[in-house]
C-alpha positions in Angstrom: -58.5 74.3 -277.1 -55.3 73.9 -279.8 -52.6 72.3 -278.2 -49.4 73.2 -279.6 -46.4 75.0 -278.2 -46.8 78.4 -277.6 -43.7 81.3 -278.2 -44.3 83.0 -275.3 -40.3 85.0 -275.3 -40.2 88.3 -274.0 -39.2 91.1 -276.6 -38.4 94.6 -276.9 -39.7 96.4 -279.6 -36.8 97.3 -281.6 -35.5 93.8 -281.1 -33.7 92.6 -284.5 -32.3 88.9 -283.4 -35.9 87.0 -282.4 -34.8 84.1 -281.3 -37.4 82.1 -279.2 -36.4 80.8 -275.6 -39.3 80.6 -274.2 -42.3 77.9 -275.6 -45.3 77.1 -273.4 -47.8 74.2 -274.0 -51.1 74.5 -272.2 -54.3 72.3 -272.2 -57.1 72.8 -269.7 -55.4 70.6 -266.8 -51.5 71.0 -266.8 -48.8 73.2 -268.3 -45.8 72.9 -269.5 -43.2 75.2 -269.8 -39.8 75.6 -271.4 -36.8 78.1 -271.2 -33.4 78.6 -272.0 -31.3 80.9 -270.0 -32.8 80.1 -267.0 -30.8 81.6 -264.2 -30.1 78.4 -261.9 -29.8 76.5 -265.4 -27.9 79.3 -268.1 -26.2 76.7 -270.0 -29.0 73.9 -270.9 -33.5 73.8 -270.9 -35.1 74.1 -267.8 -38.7 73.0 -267.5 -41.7 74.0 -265.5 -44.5 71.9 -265.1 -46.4 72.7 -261.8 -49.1 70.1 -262.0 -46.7 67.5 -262.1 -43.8 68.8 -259.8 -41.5 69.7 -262.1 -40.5 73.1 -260.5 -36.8 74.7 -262.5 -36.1 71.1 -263.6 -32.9 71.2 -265.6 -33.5 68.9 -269.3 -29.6 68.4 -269.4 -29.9 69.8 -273.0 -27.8 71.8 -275.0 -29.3 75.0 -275.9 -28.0 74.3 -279.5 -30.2 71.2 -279.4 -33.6 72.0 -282.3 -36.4 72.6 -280.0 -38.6 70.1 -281.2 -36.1 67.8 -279.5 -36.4 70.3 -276.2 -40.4 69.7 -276.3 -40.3 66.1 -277.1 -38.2 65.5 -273.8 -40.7 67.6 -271.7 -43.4 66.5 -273.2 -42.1 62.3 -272.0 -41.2 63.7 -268.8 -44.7 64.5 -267.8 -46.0 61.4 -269.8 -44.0 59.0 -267.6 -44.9 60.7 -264.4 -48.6 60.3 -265.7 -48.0 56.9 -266.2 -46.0 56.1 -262.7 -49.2 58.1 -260.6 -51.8 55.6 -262.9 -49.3 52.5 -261.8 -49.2 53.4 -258.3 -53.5 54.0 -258.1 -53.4 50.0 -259.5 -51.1 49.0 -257.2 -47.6 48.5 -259.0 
């Protein structure tokens, strides 16, 4: 499987400005996925990352802010939760 973020925005055929708000980055255990827009969040990135508990979780991020940024923080969010449920199986 090729692990790279995914545009996965919605578009109407006749649609001239194609700006992406919507990138999704899958492997076979856990997705992550990142908006702009988002309803409960219209001004900043939301992120969804089920596997890990990240359910409408604001980024705090301007949505000016170059998306490689957007997926960098997602991407460390998940990371350090992955690294806090190792600690706690070794007892820290």
């Amino acid at each position: 499987m090729n692990n790279t973020w995914i545009d996965t925005t919605n578009r109407s055929r006749g649609d001239k400005n194609r700006i992406a708000d919507s990138w999704k980055y899958k492997t076979s255990q856990l997705e992550i996925m990142i908006l702009s827009k988002h309803i409960y969040n219209p001004n900043s990135w939301t992120m969804h990352c089920k596997e890990m508990g990240f359910d409408t979780y604001s980024l705090r991020m301007d949505l000016d802010t170059p998306i490689e940024q957007v997926q960098q923080k997602a991407f460390d969010l998940v990371k350090n939760k992955l690294e806090l449920l190792l600690a706690s199986l070794n007892g820290k």
